[in-house]
N, C-alpha and C positions, 0 to 999 in steps of 0.2 A: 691576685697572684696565686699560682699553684703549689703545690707541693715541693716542688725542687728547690724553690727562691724564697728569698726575703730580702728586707731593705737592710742596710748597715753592713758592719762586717759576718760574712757567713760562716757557722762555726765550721763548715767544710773546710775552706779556705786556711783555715788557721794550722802553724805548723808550729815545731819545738825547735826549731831552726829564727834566729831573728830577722828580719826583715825580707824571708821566704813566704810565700803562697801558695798551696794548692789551686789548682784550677776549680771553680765551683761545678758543682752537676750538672750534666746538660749544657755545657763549655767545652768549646777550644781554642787556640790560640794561635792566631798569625802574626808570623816574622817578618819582615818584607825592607830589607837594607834600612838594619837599626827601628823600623817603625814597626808596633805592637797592637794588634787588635783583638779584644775578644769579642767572641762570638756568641750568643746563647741561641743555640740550634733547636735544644728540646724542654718543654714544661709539663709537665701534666694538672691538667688543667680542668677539672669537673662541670665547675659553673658556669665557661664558655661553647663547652659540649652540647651539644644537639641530645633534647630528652630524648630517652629510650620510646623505641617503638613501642605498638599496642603488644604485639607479640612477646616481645623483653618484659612488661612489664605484666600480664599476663601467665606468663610460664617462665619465669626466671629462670627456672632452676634446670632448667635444659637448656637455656643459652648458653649459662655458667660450666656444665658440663663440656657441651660441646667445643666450647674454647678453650676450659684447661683438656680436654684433649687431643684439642690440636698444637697446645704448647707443650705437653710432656710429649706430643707423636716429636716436635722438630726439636724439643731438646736430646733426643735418643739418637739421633743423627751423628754416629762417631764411627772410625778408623781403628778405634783402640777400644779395648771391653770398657765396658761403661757396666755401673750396678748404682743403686739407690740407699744411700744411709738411711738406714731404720732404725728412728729412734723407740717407734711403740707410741709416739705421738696420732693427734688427726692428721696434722700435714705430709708427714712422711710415708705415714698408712694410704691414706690416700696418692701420695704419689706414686708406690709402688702396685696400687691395684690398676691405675691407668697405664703405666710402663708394662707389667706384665701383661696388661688385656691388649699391646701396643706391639709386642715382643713375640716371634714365631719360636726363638730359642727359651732356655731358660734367662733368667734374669736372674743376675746376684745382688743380693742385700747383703748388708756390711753391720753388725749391731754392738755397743761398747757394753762390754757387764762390768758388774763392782764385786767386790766381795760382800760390800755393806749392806743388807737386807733390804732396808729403807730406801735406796735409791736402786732398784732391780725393777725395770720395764722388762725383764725378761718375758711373764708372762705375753703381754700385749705384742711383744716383737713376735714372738714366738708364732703365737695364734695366725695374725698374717702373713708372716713366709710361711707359716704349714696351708693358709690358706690360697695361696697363689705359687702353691708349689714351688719356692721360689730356693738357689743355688745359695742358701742362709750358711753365712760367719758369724760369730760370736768372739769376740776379741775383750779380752778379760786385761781392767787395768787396774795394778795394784798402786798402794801407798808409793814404795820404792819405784816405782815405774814413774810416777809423779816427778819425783822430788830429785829421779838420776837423771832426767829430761830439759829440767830448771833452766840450766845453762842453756844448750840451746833452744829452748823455749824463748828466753830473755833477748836472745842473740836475735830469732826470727821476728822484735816486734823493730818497726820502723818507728813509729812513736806510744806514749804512753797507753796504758790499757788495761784494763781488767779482766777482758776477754778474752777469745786466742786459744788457751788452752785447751779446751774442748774440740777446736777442729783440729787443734794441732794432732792431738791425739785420732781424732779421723781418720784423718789424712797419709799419716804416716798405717795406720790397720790396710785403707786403699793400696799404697805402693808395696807394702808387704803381703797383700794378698795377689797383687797383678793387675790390681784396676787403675786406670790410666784418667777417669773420668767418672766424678760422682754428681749423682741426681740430690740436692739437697730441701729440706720444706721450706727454708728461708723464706721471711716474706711473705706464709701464711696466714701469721698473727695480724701484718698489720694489715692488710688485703683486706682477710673476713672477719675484722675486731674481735679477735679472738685473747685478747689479753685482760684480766679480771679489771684494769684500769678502766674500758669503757663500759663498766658498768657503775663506775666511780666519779666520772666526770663530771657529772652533770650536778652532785652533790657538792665534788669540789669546788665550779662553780658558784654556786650558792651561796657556799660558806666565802668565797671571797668577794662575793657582791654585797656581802652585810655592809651596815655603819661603821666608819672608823671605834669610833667609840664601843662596840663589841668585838671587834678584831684584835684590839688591843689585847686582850687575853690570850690570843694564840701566842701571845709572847713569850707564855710562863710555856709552853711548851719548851724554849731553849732550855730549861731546868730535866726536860725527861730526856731519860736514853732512847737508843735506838732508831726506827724510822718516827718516833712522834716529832720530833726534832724538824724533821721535812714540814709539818703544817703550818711552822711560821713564815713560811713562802707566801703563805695565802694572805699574811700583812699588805702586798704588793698587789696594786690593781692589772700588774702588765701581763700580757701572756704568758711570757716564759716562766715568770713566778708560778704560775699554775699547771705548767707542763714539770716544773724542778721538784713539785711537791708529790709528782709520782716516780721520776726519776731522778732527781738528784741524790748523790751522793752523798755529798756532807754540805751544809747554809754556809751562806757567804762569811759568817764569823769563823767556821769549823776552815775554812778555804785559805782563809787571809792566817790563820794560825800555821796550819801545812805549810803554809808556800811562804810561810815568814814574812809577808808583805801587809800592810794597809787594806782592813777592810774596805774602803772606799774604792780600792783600787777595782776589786771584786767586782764591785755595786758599778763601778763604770762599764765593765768589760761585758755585764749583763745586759745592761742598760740598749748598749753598740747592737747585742744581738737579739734583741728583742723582734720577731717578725711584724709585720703590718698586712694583716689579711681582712677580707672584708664581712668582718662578723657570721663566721661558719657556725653551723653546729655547734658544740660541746665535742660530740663524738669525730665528724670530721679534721676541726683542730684539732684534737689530740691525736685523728690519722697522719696529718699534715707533721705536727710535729715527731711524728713515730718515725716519720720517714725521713724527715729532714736530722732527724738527730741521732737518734739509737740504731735505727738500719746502716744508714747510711755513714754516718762515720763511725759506726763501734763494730756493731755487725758482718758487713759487707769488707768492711777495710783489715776486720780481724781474719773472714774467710778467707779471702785474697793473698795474704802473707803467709799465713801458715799453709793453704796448700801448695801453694808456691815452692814451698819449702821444700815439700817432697815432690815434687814435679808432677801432683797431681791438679787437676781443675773440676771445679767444683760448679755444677748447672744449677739454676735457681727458678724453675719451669714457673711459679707463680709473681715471678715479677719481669712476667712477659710485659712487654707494655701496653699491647690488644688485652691482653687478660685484666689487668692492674684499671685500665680505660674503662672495658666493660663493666666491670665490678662498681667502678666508681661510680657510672653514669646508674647504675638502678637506685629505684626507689630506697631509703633509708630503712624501714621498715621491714624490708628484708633478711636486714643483716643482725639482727637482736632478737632475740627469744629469751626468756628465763628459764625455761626448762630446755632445752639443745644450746649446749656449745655452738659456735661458729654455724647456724642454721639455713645458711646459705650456703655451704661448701656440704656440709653435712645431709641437705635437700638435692641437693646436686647429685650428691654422690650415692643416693640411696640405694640400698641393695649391694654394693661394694664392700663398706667398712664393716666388721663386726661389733656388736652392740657393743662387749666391752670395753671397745675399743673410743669409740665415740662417747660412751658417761662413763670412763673412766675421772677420780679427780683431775683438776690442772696441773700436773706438773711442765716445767719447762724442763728443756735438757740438761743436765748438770752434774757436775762430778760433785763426789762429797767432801768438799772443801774443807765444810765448818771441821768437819774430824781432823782430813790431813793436816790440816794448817795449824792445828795448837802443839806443832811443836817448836824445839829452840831453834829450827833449822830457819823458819820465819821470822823469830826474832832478832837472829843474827841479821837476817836482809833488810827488818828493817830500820836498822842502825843504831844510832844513838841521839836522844833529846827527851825535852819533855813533853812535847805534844804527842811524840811516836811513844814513848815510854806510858800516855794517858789509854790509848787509845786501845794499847798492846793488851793493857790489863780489866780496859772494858769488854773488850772479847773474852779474855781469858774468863769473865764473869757469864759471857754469855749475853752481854745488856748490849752489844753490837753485832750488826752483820758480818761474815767473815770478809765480804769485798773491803771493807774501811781498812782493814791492818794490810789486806791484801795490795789493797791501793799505794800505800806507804812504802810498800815493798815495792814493789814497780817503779814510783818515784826515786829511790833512793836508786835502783841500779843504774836507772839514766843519767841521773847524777854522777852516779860512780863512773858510769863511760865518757861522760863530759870534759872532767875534771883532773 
């Protein structure tokens, strides 16, 4: 099976709505006097693909080129100004040195500053719109700009989410600058494994093919804070238990607490969505499930709303389907280096990016939460109890992530519109 699909119920499909479904990806749906058909039109699919030519695998990195350039040429194809979010990332950098070498006019970049020192890509945004000459915004977002947003921030999600915020704030800089259409790097990370996880897989693997009998220790982790918490996932021999160990949240005990319900209930509802693929990789499962889970329903579905919001639209040029295909079908080997970031997009694109730009550290894009959020403005959202009341004050310690209170908060306003 590819990338789009699994067996059971798919967590796409799942809605906050009772006995409602999403349509799954690569689906649609006929009506036809009372009678229901679905259809699965599109898969992506690696292992049924025709290997790559001698040329593809030879000079990869000029195939790769020439195809994300022909997917950023037809994502620039608009009526209305279109510019590129520049986070100071690879993905973004890169998408704005192919739009501007794509572009007879200027090109506009759009970039969010902080006050907070610590989270300031300024220099890197900088470097490349001075280096592609490009028609550069700088849109400066405060604490109070945050927290006066809230409301309708809460109002733009159709269902739960931790995400959002950050393109919300995009999106709205886009319609207040006059850009009708933005070029986004969506889709980079999981393309050209560009997330510190797949250099992690293969070890988590490991750790969860041991003996029962020394697994058993990952137990005592439910005694430590933070993300150590995550590795008694690796108790479970199923996929998804080894996909929850680099993104999950909170363990089915921390879940069934939240949501007031029966651990077991949890342990079912995982169970259901466990995929069935046919012994990938390490690094491909974990592409598989990047896509089926964190893109695709957090990512993509957070973009979507929130630009929506301001009436802009948001182009995703690296999850062309020819792009996303090509990439797939090369050799593995290509896509992993210890010394270059993402070595595939980065060989591709040589001569484009500036150094500092490419071994700068990881960061992902991100507002500074962990600060804004320790105050009472959060605790008020997120309510009253003693599970929210634990959780409030392991942050408050620092021994959690800020998504956990954040999360609570979210929960609870849905609730509040429910009820």
């Amino acid at each position: 099976m590819g990338i789009l699909s699994s067996n059971g119920v798919s967590s796409s499909t799942l809605t906050t709505l009772q006995s409602v479904r999403a349509l799954p990806a690569g689906h649609y749906l006929i009506l036809s006097l009372g009678e229901r058909s679905l259809v699965h039109y599109y898969d992506f699919k690696t292992e049924d693909s025709p290997p790559s030519n001698s040329s593809n695998t030879e000079n990869p990195y000029a195939t790769v080129r020439s195809v994300l350039q022909e997917a950023t040429r037809l994502h620039l194809i608009s009526d209305a100004p279109i510019g590129v979010f520049l986070s100071g990332g690879i993905d973004s950098s890169a998408l704005t040195a192919l739009a501007a070498t794509n572009r007879t006019n200027s090109l506009t970049t759009l970039s969010i500053m902080f006050e907070e020192p610590s989270y300031s890509e300024a220099p890197y945004q900088r470097a490349v719109a001075a280096r592609y000459g490009t028609d550069h915004h700088e849109i400066l977002i405060k604490e109070e700009d945050f927290w006066s947003a809230m409301p309708s921030i809460f109002h733009r999600m159709d269902q739960p989410s931790i995400d959002g915020v950050n393109t919300y704030f995009i999106s709205k800089a886009a319609k207040d600058t006059g850009i009708k259409t933005l070029l986004s790097g969506l889709g980079g990370d999981e393309v050209f494994w560009g997330y510190p996880s797949f250099q992690k897989i293969r070890w988590l693997r490991m750790i969860q093919s041991l003996p029962d009998i020394l697994k058993k220790a990952l137990r005592l982790f439910d005694f430590f804070p933070g993300s150590w918490r995550r590795l008694e996932y690796l108790c479970s021999d199923d996929p998804l238990s080894l996909y929850l160990t680099i993104r999950g949240l909170f363990t089915p005990k921390e879940t069934a607490d939240v949501l007031e319900c029966d651990e077991g209930q949890v342990q079912e509802v995982l169970r259901e969505l466990n995929p069935t693929w046919c012994n990938p990789t390490p690094e491909v499962f974990l592409q598989r499930m990047e896509f089926n889970w964190y893109l695709q329903n957090q990512l993509l579905k957070d973009t979507d709303g929130m630009s929506m919001a301001h009436s802009v639209e948001i182009r995703v040029p690296f999850l062309d389907h020819y792009l996303v295909e090509t990439v797939g079908r090369l050799d593995e080997r290509w896509k992993q280096d210890r010394k270059t970031p993402k070595p595939l997009l980065v060989k591709a694109l040589d001569g484009l990016l500036p150094q500092e730009v490419v071994f700068r550290p990881k960061q992902g894009f991100t507002f500074p939460f962990a600060q804004w959020l320790r105050r009472e403005n959060l605790r008020i959202l997120i309510g009253e109890g003693r599970t929210k009341e634990h959780y409030w004050r392991l942050f408050e310690k620092g021994q959690v992530h800020w998504s956990k209170p954040w999360a609570l908060a979210v929960l609870q306003q849905f609730k509040n519109m429910t009820t």
